[in-house]
N, C-alpha and C positions, 0 to 999 in steps of 0.2 A: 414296745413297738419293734423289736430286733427281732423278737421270735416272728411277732405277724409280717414281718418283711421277708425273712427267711422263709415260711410256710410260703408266702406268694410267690418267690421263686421257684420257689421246686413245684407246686403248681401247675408251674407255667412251663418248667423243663418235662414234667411228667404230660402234658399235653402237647408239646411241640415234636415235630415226625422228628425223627433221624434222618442223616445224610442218605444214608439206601433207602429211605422211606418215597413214596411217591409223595406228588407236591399236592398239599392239603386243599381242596376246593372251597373256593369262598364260607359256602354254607358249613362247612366242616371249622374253620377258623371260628367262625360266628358262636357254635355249637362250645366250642371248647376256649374261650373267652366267657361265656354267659357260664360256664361251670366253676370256671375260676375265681368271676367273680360272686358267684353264689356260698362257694368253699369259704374267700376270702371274709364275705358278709357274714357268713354261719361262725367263721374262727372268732371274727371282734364281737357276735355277739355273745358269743360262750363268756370272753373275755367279757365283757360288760358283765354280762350276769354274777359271773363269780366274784368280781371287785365286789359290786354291791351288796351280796351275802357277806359282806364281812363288818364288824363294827369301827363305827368313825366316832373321833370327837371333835364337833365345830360348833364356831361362835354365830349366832345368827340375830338379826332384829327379830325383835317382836313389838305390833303396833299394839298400844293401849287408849284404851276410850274407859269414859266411867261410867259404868251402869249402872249404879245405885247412890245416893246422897240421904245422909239423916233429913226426914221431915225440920222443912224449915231451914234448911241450910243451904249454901252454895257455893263455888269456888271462886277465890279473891282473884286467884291465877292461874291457866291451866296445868296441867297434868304435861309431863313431856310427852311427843307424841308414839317415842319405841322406849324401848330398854335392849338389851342386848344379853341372851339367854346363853350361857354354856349345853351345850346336848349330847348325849353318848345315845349310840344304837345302831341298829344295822344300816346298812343305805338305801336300802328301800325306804325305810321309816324317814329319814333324813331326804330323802330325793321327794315322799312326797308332803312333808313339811315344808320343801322349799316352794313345792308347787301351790299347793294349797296353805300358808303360812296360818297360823295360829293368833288370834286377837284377845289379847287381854283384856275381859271384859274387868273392870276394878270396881269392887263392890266398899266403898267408903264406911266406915264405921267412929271413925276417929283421926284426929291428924296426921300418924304415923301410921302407914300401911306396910306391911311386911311382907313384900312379891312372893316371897319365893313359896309359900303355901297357898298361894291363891294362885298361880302358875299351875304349879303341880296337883292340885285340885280340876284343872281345867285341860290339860293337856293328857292326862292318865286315862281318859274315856276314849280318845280317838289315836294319842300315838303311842305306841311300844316306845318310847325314849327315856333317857335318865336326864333327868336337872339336875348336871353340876353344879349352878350356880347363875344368879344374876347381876347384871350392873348398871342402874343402884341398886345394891338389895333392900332399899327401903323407899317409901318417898312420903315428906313432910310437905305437907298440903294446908295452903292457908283457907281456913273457912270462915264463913263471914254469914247475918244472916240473910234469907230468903226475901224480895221486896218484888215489888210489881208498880209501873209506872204507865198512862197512858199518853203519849206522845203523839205529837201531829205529825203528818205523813209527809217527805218535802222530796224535789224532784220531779221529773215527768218524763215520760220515752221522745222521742225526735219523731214527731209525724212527717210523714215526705207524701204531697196528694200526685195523684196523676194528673196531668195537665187539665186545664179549667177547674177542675173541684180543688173544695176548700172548706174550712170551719162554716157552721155558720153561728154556733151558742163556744162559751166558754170550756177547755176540757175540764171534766170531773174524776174524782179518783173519791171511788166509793169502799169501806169507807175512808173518811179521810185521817184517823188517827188508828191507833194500834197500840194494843198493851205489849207493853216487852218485860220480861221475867227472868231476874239474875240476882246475884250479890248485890248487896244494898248501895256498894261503893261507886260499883259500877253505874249502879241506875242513875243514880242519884247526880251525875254529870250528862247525861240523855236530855238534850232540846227536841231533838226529833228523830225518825230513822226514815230513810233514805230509801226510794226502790232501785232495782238494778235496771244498770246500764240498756237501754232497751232501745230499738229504731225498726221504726216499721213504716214500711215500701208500699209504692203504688197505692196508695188508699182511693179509693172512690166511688162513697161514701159512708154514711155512720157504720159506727165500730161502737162494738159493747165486747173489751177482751176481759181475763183474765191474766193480769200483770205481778212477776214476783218480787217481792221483798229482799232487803239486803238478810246474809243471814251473820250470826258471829257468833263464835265458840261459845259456850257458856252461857248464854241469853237464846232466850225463848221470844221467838214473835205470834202474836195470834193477833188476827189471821195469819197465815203464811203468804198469801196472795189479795190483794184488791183487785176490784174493776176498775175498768177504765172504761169511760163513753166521752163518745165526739162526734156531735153529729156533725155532718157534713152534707154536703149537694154538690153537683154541678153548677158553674155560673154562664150568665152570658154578659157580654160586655154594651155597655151605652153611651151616652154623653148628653150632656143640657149644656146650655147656654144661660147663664145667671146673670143680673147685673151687679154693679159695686154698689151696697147701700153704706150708708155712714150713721153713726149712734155715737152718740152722748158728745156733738161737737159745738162747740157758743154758736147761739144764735147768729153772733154775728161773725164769723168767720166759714166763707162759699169754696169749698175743695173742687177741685174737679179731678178725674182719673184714665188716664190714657193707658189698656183701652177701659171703655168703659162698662164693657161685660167682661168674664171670663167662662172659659171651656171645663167644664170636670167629665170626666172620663171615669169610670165606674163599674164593678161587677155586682150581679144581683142573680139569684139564685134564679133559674128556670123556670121554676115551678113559682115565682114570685113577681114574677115581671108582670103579669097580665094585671096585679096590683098597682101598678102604677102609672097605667095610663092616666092622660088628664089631671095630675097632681105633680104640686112641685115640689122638689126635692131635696133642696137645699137653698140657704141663702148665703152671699157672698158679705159679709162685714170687715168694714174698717173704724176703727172707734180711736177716740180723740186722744187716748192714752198709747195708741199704736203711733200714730202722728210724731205724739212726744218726744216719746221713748227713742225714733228713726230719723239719724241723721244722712240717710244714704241717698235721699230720694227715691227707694225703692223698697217697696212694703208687698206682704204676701196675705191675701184677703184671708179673714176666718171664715173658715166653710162649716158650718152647723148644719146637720142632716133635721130636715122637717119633720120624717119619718121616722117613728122611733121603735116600731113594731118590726121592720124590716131587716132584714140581715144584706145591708149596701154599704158596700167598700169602694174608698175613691181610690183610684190608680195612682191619676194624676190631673194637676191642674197644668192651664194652655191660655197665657201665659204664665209662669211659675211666679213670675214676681208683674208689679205694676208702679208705673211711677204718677206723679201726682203732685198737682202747685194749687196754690190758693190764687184765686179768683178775685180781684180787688176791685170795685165799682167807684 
């Protein structure tokens, strides 16, 4: 850095007028700055260049994945994900090893693998480098064998609908299990696998997506992805007017219920509504065991949809609760 600070001075002195000189015009300053700093760019990269022609030795990662397994075998536990390579060579070879880094692909044959010739087997085709060395120079690999399990699928993404629409059938996740393929150990504690974390916006209406699986080192899922279907519609909102009926109370005991309707309030799909004129909807119960059971004086009717074909959601009931005395003659 002293030479290149040096060169930039005098530079700077060899372009600057002299006292007897006339006073330099803007354009002429401009001129003789854009030279200097041209000299100055040209001197650091001469300097670049020639660092790099020269040989270095550095310690670098190197990531490792396993590419090959004996038939019928598989790993109890992974592989570390680098090792740490010694390397001798010029710096170009080294600058673009750093850029484009080298992956050890690990071709297993047996528990104890020995890096350092399956390294230098694989790096000798694309870099001019020397392997000094690696760290571990070996790695003991627990194997175990090969198993396959088919497991049910658990989880589901977060549906968000747009205002009015909504489900109107159950979601499905097609299909609903999945084989997964690893070490026996591992399988062999699998209830189920899981898909990923998933949320999808603004929905309105059916969806038929493709949704992906959890994944995990070492284990194989097929498929990689399920469906998902949800149908859905638009709703429009209603209300009826029910009365309180009563089931399974002794003959001889007369309830009365104040009020003696109630309101439900309800969505029902657009395209389903024109179903339901002139048909009633639901019925309002209170049965002898509800009675028993409530010391508050204040009971909440059972509402049972009439219609079972329908996709009708109550909102809400008006009033939410009802009180109620027995009637003595």
């Amino acid at each position: 850095m002293n030479a290149l600070n040096t060169l930039f001075f005098r530079l700077l002195a060899f372009f600057s007028p002299s006292e007897e000189d006339r006073e330099p015009t803007p354009d002429e300053n401009r001129e003789r700055l854009a030279v200097a700093g041209f000299a100055l760019i040209l001197a650091i990269f001469l300097w670049f260049w020639v660092k790099m022609g020269r040989d270095y030795t550095v310690r670098l990662p190197m990531k490792v994945e396993v590419a090959t397994l004996p038939s019928g075998i598989a790993l109890r536990h992974e592989v570390p994900d680098e090792v740490t390579v010694s390397l001798s060579g010029e710096g170009w070879e080294l600058l673009s090893w750093a850029i484009n880094p080298a992956v050890l692909s690990l071709g297993v044959e047996e528990e104890t693998v020995v890096l350092t010739d399956q390294i230098r087997q694989q790096i000798a085709p694309i870099y001019q480098l020397t392997l000094n060395d690696v760290e571990p120079s070996a790695l003991l690999l627990d194997l175990e064998p090969l198993a396959s399990k088919k497991v049910p699928v658990s989880g589901a993404p977060v549906l968000e609908f747009r205002t009015r629409f909504g489900p109107i059938t159950e979601l499905e996740l097609l299909p609903d299990s999945v084989t997964i393929t690893g070490g026996e150990s591992r399988i062999r504690e699998l209830e189920s696998w899981s898909i990923r974390p998933l949320t999808i916006l603004d929905i309105s209406g059916s969806i038929r997506r493709l949704i992906p699986l959890q994944s995990s080192p070492g284990l194989t899922v097929t498929p990689e992805q399920i469906t998902l279907v949800q149908e859905a519609a638009e709703f429009t909102e209603g209300e009826v007017r029910i009365p309180i009926q009563t089931r399974r109370l002794p003959l001889d005991l007369n309830i009365e219920f104040t009020p003696a309707f109630i309101t439900v309030r309800y969505l029902i799909p657009i395209e389903e509504y024109d179903q339901i004129r002139d048909r009633d909807l639901f019925e309002a119960i209170v049965t002898a065991e509800m009675l028993v059971n409530d010391s508050s004086g204040y009971i909440t009717p059972q509402i049972n949809p009439l219609i079972e074909d329908l996709s009708i959601r109550i909102q809400s009931l008006h009033p939410a609760q009802i009180t109620y005395f027995e009637v003595v003659e």
